[in-house]
N, CA, C and O atoms as CSV, one atom per row, in Angstrom:
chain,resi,resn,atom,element,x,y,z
A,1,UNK,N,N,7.629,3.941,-37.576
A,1,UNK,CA,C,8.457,3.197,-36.661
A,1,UNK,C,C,8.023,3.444,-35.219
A,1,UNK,O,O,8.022,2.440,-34.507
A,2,UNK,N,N,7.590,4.798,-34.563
A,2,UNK,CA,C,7.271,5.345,-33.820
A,2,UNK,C,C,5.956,4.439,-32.956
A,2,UNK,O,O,5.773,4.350,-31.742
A,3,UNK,N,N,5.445,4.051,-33.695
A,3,UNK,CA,C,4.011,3.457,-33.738
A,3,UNK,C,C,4.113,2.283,-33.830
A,3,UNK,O,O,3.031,1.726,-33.645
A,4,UNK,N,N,4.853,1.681,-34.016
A,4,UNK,CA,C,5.309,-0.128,-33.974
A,4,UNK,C,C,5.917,-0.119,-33.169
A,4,UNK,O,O,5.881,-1.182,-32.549
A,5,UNK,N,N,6.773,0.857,-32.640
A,5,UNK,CA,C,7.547,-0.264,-31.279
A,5,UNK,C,C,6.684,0.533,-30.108
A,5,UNK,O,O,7.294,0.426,-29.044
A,6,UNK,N,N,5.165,1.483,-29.925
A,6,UNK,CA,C,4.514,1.739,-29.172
A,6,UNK,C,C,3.401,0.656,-28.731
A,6,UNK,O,O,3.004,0.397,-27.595
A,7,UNK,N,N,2.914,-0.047,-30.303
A,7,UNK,CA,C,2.326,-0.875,-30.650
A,7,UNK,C,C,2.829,-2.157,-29.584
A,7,UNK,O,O,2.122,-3.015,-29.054
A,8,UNK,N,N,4.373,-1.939,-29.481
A,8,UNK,CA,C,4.421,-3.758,-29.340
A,8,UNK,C,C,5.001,-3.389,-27.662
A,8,UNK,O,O,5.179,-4.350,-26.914
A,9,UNK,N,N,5.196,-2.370,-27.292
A,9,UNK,CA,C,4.995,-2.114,-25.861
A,9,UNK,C,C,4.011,-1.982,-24.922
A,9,UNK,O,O,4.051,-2.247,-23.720
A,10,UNK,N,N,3.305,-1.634,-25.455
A,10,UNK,CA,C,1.865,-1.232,-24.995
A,10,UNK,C,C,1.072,-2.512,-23.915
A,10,UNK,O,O,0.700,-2.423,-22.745
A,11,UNK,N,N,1.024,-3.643,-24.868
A,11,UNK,CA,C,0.775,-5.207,-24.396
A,11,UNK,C,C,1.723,-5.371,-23.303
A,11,UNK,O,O,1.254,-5.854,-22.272
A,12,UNK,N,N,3.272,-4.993,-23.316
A,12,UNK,CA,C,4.118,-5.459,-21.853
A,12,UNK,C,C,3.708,-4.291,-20.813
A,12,UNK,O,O,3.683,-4.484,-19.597
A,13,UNK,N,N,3.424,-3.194,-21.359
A,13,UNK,CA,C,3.202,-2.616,-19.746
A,13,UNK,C,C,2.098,-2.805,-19.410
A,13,UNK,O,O,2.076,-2.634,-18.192
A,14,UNK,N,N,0.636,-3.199,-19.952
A,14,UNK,CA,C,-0.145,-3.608,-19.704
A,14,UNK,C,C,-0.458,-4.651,-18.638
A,14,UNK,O,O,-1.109,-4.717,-17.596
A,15,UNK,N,N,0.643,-5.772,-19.713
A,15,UNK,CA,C,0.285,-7.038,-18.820
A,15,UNK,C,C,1.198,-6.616,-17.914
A,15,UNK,O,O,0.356,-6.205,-17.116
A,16,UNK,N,N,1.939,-6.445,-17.529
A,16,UNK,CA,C,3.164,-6.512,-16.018
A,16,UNK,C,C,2.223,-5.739,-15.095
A,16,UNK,O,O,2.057,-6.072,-13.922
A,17,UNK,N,N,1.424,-4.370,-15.839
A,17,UNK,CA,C,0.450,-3.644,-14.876
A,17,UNK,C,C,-0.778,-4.985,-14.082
A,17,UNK,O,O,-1.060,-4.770,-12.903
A,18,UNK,N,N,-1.356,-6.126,-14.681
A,18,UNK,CA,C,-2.011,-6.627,-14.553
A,18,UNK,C,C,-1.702,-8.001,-13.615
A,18,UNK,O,O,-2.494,-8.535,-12.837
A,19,UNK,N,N,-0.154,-8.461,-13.955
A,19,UNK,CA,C,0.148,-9.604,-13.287
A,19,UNK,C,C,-0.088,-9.320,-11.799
A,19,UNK,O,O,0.432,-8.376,-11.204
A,20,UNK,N,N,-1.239,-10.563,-11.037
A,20,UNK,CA,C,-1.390,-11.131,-10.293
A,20,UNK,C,C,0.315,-11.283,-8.987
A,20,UNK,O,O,1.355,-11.814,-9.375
A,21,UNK,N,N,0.198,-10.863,-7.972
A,21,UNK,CA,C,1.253,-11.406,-6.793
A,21,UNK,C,C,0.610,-13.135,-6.630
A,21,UNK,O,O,-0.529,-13.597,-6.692
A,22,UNK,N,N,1.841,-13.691,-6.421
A,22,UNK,CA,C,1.322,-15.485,-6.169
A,22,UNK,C,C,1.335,-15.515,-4.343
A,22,UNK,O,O,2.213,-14.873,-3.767
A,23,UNK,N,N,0.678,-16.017,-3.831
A,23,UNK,CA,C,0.556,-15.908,-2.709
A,23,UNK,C,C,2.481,-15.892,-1.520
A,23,UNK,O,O,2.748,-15.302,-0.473
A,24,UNK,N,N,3.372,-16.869,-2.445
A,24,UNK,CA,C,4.412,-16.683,-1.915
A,24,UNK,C,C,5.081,-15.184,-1.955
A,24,UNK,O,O,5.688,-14.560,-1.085
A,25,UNK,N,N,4.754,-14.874,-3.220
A,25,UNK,CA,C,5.283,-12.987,-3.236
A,25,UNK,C,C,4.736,-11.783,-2.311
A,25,UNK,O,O,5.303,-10.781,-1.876
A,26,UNK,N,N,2.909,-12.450,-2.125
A,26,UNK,CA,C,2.366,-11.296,-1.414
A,26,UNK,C,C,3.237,-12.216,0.153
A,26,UNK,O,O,3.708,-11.342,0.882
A,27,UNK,N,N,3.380,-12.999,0.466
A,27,UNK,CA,C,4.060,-13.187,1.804
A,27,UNK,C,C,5.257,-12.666,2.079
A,27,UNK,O,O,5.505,-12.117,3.152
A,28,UNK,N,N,6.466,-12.859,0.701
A,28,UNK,CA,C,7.649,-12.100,0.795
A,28,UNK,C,C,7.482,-10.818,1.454
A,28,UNK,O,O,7.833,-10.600,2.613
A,29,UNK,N,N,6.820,-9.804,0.518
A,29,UNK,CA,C,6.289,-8.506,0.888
A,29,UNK,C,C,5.439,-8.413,1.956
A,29,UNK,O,O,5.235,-7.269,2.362
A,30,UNK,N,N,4.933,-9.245,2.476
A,30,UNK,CA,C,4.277,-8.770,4.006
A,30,UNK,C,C,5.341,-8.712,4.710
A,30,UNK,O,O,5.759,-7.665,5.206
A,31,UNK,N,N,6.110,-10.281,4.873
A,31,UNK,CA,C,7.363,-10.061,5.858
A,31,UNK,C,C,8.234,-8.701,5.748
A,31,UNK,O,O,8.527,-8.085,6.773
A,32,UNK,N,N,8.506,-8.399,4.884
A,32,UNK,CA,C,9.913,-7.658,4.299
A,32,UNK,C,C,8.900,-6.285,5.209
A,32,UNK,O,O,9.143,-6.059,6.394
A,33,UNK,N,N,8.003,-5.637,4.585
A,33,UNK,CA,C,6.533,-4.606,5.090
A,33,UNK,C,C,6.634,-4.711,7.035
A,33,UNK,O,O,6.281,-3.716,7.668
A,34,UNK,N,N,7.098,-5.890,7.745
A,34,UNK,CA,C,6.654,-5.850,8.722
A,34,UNK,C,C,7.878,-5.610,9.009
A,34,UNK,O,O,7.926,-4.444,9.402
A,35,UNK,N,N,8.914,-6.090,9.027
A,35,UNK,CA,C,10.734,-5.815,9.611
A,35,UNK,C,C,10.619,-4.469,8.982
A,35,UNK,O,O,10.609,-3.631,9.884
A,36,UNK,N,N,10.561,-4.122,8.242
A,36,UNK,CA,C,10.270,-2.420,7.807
A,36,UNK,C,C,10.069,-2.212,9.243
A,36,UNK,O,O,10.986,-2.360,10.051
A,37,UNK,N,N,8.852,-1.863,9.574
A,37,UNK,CA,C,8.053,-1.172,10.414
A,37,UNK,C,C,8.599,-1.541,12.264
A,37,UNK,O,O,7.999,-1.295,13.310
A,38,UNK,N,N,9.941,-2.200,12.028
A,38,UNK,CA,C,10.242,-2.680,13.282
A,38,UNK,C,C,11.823,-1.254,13.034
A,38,UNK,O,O,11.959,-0.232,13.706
A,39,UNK,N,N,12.788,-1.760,11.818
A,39,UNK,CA,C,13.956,-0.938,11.600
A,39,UNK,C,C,13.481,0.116,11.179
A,39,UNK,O,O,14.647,0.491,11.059
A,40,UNK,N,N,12.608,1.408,10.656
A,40,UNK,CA,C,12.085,2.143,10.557
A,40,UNK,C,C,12.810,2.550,9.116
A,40,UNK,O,O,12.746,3.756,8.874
A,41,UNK,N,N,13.354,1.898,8.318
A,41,UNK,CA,C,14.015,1.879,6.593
A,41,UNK,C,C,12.771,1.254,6.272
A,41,UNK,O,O,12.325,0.263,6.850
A,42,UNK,N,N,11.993,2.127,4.929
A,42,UNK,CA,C,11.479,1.368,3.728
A,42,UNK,C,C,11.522,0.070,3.221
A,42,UNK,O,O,12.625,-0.299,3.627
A,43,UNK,N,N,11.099,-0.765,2.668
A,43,UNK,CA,C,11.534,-1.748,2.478
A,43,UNK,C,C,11.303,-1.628,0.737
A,43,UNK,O,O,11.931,-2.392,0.004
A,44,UNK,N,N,10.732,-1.013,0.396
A,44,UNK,CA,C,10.131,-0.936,-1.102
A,44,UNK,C,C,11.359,0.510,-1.295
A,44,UNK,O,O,12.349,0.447,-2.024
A,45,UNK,N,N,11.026,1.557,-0.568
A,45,UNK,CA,C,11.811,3.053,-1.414
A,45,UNK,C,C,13.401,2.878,-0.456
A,45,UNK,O,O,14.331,3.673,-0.594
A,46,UNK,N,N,13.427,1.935,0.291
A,46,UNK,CA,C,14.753,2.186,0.978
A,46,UNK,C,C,15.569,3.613,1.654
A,46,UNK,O,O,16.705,4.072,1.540
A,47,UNK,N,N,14.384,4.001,2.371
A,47,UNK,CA,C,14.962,5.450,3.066
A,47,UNK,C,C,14.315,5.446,4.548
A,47,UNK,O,O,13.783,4.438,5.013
A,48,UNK,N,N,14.389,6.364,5.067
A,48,UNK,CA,C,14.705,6.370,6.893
A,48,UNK,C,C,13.229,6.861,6.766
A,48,UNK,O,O,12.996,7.867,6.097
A,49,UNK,N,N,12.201,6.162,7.406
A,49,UNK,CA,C,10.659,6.891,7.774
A,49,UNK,C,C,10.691,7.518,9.134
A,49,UNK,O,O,11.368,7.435,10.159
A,50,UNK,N,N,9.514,8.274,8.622
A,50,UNK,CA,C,9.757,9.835,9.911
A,50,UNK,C,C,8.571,8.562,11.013
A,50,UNK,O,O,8.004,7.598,10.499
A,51,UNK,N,N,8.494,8.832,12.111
A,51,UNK,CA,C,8.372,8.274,13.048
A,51,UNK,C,C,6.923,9.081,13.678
A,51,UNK,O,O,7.076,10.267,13.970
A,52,UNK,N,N,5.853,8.605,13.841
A,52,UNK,CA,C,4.385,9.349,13.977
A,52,UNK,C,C,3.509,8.792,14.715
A,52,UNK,O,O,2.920,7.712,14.752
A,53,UNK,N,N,3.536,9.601,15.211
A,53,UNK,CA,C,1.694,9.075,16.435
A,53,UNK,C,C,0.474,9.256,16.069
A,53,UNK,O,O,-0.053,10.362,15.952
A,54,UNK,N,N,-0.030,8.241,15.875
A,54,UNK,CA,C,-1.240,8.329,14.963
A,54,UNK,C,C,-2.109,7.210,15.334
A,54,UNK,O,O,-1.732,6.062,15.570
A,55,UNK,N,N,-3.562,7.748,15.368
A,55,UNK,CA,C,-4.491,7.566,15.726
A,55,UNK,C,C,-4.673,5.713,15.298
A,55,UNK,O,O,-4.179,5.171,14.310
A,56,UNK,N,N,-5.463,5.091,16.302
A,56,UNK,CA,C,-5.349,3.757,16.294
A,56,UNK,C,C,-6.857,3.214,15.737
A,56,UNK,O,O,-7.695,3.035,16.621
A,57,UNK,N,N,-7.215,2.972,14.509
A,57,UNK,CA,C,-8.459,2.485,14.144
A,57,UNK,C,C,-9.045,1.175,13.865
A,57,UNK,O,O,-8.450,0.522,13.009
A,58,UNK,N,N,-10.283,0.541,14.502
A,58,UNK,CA,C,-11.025,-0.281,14.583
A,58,UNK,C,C,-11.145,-1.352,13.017
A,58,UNK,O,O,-12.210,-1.262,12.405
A,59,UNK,N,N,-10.369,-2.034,12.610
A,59,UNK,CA,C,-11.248,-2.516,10.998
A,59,UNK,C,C,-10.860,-4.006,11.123
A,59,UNK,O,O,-9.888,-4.536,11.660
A,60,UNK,N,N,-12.138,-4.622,10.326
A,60,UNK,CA,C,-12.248,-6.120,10.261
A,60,UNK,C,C,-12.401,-6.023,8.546
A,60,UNK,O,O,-13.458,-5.641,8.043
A,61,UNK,N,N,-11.104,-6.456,7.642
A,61,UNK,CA,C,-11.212,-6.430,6.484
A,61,UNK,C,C,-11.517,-7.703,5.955
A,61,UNK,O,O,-10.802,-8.512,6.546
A,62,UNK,N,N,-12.249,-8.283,5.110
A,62,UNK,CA,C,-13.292,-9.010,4.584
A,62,UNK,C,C,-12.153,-9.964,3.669
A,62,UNK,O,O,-10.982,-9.592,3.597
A,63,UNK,N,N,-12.466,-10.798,3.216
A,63,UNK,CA,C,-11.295,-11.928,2.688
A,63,UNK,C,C,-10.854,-11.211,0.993
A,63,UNK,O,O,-9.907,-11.382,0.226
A,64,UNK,N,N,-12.387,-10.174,0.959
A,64,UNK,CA,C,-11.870,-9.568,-0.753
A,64,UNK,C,C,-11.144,-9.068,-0.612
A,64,UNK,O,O,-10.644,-8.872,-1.720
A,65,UNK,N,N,-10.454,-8.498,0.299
A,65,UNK,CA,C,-9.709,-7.189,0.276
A,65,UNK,C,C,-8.487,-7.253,0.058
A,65,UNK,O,O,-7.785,-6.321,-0.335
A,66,UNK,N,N,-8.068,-8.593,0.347
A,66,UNK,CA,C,-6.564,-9.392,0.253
A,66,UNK,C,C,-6.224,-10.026,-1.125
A,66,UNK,O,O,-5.168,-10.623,-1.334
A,67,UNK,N,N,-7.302,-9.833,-2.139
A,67,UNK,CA,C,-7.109,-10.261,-3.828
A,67,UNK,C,C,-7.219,-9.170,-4.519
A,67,UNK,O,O,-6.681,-9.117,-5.625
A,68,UNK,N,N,-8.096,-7.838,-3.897
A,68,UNK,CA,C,-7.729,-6.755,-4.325
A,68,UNK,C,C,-6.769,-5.891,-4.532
A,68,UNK,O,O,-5.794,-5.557,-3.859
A,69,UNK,N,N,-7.350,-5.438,-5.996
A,69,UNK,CA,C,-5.743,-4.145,-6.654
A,69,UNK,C,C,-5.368,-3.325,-5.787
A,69,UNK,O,O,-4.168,-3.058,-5.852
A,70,UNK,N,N,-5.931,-2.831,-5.009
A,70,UNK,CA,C,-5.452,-2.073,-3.716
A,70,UNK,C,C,-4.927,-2.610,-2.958
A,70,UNK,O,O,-3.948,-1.912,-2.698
A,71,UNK,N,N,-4.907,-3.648,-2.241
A,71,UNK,CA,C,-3.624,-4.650,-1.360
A,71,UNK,C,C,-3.015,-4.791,-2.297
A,71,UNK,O,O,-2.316,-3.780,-2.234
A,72,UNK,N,N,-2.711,-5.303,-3.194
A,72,UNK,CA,C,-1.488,-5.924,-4.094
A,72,UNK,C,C,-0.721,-4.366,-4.526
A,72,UNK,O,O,0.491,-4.242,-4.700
A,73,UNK,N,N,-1.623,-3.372,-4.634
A,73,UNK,CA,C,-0.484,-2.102,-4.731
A,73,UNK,C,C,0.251,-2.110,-3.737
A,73,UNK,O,O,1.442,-2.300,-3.979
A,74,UNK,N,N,-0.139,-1.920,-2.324
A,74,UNK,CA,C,-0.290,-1.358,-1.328
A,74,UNK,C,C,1.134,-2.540,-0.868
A,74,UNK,O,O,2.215,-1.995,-0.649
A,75,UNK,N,N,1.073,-3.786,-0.771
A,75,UNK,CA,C,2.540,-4.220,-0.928
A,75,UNK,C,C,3.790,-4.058,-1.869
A,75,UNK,O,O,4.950,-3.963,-1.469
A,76,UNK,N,N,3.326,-4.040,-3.341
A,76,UNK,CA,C,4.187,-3.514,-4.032
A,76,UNK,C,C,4.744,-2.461,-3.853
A,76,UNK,O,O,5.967,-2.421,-3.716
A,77,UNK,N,N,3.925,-1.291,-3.808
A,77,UNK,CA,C,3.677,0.147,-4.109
A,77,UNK,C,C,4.215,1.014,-2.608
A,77,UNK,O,O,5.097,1.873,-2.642
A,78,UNK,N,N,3.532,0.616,-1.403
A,78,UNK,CA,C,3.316,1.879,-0.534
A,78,UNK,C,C,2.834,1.222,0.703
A,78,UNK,O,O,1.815,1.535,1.317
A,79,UNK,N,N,3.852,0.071,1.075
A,79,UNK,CA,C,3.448,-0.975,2.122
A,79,UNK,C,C,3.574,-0.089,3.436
A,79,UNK,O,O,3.266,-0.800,4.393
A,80,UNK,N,N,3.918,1.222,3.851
A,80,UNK,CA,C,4.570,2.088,4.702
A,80,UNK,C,C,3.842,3.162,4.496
A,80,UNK,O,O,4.337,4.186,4.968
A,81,UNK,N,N,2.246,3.355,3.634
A,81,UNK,CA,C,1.928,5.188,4.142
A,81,UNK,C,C,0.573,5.615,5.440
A,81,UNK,O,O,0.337,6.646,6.070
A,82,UNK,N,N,0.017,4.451,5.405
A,82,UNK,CA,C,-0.603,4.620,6.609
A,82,UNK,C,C,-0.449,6.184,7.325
A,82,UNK,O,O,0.529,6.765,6.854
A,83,UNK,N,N,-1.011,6.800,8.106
A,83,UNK,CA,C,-1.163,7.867,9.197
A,83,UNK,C,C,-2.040,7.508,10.501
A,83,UNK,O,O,-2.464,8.281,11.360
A,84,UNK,N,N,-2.189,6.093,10.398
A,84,UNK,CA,C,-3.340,5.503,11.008
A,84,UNK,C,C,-2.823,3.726,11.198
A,84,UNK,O,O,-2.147,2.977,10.493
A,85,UNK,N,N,-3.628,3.541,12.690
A,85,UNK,CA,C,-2.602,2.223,12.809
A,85,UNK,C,C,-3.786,1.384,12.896
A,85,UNK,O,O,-4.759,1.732,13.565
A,86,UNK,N,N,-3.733,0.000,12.070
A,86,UNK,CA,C,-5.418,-0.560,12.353
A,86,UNK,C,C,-5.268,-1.866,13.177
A,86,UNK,O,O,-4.298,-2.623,13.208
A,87,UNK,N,N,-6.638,-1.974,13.943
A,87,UNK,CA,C,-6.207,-2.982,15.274
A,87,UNK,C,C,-7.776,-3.693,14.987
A,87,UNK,O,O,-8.850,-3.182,14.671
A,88,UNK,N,N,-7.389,-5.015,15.235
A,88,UNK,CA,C,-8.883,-6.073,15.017
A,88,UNK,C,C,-9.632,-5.929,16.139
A,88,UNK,O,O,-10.679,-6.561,15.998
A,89,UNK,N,N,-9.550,-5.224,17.498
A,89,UNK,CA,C,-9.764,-4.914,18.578
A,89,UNK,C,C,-10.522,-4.120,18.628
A,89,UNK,O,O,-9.900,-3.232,18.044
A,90,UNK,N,N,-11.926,-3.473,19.012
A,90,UNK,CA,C,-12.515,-2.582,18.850
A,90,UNK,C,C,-12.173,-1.608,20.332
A,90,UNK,O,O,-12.228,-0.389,20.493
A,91,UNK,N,N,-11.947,-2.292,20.920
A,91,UNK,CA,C,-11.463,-1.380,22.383
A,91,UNK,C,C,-10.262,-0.250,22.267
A,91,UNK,O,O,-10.066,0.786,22.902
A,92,UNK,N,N,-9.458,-0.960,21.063
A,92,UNK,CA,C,-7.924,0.279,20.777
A,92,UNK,C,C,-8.866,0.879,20.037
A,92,UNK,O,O,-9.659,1.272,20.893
A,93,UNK,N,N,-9.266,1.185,19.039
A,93,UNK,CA,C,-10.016,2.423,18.680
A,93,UNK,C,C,-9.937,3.883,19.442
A,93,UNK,O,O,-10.667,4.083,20.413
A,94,UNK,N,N,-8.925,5.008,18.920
A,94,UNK,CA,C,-9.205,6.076,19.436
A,94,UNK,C,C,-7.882,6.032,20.360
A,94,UNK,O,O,-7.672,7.128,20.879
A,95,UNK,N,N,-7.061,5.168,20.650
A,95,UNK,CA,C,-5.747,5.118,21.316
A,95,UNK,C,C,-5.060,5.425,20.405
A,95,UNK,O,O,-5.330,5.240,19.218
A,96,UNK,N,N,-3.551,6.208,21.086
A,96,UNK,CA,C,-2.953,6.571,19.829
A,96,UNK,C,C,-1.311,6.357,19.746
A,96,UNK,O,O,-0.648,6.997,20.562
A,97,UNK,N,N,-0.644,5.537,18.855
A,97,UNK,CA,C,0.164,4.534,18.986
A,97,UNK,C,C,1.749,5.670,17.887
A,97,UNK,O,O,1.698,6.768,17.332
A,98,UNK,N,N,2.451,5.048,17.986
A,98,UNK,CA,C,3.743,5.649,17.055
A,98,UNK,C,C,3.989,4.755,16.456
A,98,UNK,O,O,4.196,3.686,17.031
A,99,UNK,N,N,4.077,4.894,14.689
A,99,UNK,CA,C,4.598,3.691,13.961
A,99,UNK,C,C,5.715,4.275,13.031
A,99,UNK,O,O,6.207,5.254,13.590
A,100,UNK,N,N,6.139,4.095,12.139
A,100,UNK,CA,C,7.319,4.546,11.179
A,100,UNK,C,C,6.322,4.612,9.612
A,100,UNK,O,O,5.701,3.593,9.310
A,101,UNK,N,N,6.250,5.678,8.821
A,101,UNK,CA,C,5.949,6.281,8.048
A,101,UNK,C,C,6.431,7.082,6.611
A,101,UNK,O,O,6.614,8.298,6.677
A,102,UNK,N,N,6.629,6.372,5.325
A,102,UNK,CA,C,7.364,6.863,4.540
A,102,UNK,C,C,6.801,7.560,3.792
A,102,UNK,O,O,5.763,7.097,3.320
A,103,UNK,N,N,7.209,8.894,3.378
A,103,UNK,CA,C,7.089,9.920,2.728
A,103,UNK,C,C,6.929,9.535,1.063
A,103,UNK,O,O,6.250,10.234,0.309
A,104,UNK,N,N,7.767,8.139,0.552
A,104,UNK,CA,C,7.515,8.273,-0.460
A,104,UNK,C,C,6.175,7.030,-0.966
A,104,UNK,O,O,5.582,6.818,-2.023
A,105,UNK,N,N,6.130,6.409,0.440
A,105,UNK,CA,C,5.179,5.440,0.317
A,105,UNK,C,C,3.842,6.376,-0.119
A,105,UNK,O,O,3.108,6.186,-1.090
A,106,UNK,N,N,3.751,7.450,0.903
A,106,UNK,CA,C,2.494,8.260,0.913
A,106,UNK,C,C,2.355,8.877,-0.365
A,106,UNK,O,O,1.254,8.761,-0.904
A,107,UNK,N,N,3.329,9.565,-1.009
A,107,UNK,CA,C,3.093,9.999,-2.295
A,107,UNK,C,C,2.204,9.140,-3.420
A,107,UNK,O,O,1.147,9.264,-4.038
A,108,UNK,N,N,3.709,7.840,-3.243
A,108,UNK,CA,C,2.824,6.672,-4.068
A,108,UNK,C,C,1.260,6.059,-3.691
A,108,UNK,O,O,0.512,5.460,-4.463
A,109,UNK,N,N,1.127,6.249,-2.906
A,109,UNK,CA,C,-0.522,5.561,-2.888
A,109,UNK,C,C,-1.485,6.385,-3.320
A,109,UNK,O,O,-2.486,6.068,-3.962
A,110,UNK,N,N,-1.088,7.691,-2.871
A,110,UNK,CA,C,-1.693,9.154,-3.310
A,110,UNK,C,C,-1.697,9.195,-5.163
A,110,UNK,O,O,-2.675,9.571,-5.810
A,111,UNK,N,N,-0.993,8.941,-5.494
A,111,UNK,CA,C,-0.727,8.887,-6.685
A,111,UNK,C,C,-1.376,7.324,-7.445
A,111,UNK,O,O,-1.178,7.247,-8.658
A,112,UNK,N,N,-1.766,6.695,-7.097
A,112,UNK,CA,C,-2.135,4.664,-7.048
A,112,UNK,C,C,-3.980,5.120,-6.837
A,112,UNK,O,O,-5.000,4.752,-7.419
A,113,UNK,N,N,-3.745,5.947,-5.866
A,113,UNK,CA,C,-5.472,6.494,-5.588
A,113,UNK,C,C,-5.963,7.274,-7.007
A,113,UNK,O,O,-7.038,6.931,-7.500
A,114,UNK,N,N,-5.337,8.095,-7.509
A,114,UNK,CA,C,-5.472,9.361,-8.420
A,114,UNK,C,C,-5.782,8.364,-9.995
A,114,UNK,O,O,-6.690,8.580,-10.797
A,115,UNK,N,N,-4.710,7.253,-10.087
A,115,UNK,CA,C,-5.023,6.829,-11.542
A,115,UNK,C,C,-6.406,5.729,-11.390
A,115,UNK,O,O,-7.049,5.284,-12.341
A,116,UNK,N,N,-6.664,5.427,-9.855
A,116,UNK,CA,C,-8.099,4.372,-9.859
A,116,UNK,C,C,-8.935,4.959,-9.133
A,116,UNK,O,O,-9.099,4.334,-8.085
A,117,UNK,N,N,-9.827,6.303,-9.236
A,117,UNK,CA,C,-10.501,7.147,-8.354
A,117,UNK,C,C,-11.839,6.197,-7.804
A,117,UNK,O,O,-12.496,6.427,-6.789
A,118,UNK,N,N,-12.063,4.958,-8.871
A,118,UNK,CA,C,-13.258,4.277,-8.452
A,118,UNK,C,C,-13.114,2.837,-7.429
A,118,UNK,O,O,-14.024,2.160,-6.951
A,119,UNK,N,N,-11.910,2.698,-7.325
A,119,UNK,CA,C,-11.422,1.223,-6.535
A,119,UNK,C,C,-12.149,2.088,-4.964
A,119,UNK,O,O,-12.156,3.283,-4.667
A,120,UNK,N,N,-12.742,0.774,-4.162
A,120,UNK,CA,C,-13.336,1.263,-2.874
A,120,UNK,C,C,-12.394,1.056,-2.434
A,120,UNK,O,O,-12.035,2.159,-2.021
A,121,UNK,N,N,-11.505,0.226,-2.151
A,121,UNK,CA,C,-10.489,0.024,-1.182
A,121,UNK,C,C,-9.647,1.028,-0.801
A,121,UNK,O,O,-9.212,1.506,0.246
A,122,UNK,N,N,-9.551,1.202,-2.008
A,122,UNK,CA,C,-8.531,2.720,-1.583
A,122,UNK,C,C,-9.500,3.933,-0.967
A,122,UNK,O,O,-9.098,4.731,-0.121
A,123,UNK,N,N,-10.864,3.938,-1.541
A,123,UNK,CA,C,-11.403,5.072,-1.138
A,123,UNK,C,C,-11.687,4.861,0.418
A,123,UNK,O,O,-11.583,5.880,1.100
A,124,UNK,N,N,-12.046,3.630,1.103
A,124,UNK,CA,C,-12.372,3.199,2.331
A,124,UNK,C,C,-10.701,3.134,3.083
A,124,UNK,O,O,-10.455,3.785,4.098
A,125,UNK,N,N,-9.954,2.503,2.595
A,125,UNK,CA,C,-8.110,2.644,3.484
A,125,UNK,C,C,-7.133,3.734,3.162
A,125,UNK,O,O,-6.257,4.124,3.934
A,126,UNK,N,N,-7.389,4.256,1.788
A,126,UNK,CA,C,-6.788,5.348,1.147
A,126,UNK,C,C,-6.391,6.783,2.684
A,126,UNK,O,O,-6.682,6.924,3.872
A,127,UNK,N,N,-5.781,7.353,1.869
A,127,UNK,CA,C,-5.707,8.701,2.988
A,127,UNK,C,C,-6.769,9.269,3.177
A,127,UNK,O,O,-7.454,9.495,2.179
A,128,UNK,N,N,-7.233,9.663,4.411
A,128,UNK,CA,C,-8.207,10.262,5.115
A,128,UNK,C,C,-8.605,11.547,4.646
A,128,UNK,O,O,-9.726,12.053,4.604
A,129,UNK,N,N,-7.050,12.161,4.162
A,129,UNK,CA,C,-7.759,13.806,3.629
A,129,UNK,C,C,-7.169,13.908,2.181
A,129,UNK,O,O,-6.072,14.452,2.052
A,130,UNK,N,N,-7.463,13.691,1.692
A,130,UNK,CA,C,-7.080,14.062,0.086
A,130,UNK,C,C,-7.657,15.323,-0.533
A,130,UNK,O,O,-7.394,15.615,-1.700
């Protein structure tokens, strides 16, 4: 019995692990991700982020990066762990800005990094010191 209803679960966490965001969902979650970062509450773990000055970095991300499993976590998952604020500007580079920062966002990506050690995205946006 043990083994049949593992059997017939296995396929739903799979696929739900696999379903695709439709472009209206990854927009929900950007908006919801950005009023976050204005009221300094989570929008995914719903708790008060600690408030941090952190270094302002240079990146021009490429159109893959926005169909990648790492963005689509990274809204689902841990839209808030950043330690690092990124600016299309190469002149802010090295300025250093205060944004709002969740503790459990950071866990989760930390943890999102650990089960896909080979995804670049994470290894290139992922946390800096692991």
């Amino acid at each position: 019995m043990r083994h049949l209803t593992l059997a017939l679960l296995l396929p739903l966490i799979f696929s739900s692990c696999a379903t695709r965001l439709t472009e209206a969902e990854k927009e929900k979650l950007a908006t919801a991700a950005n009023e976050s970062r204005k009221t300094g509450v989570c929008n995914i773990h719903h708790v008060r982020m600690n408030r941090e000055l952190v270094p302002v970095e240079y990146v021009h991300l490429s159109l893959e990066y926005y169909s990648s499993a790492y963005s689509e976590a990274r809204l689902r998952e841990f839209p808030n762990s950043r330690e690092y604020a990124l600016s299309l500007q190469q002149s802010d580079e090295g300025k250093k800005v205060h944004i709002f920062v969740c503790p459990y966002c950071k866990r989760a990506e930390r943890e999102w990094i650990q089960r896909h050690p080979n995804d670049e995205w994470g290894k290139t946006l992922g946390p800096k010191s692991q």
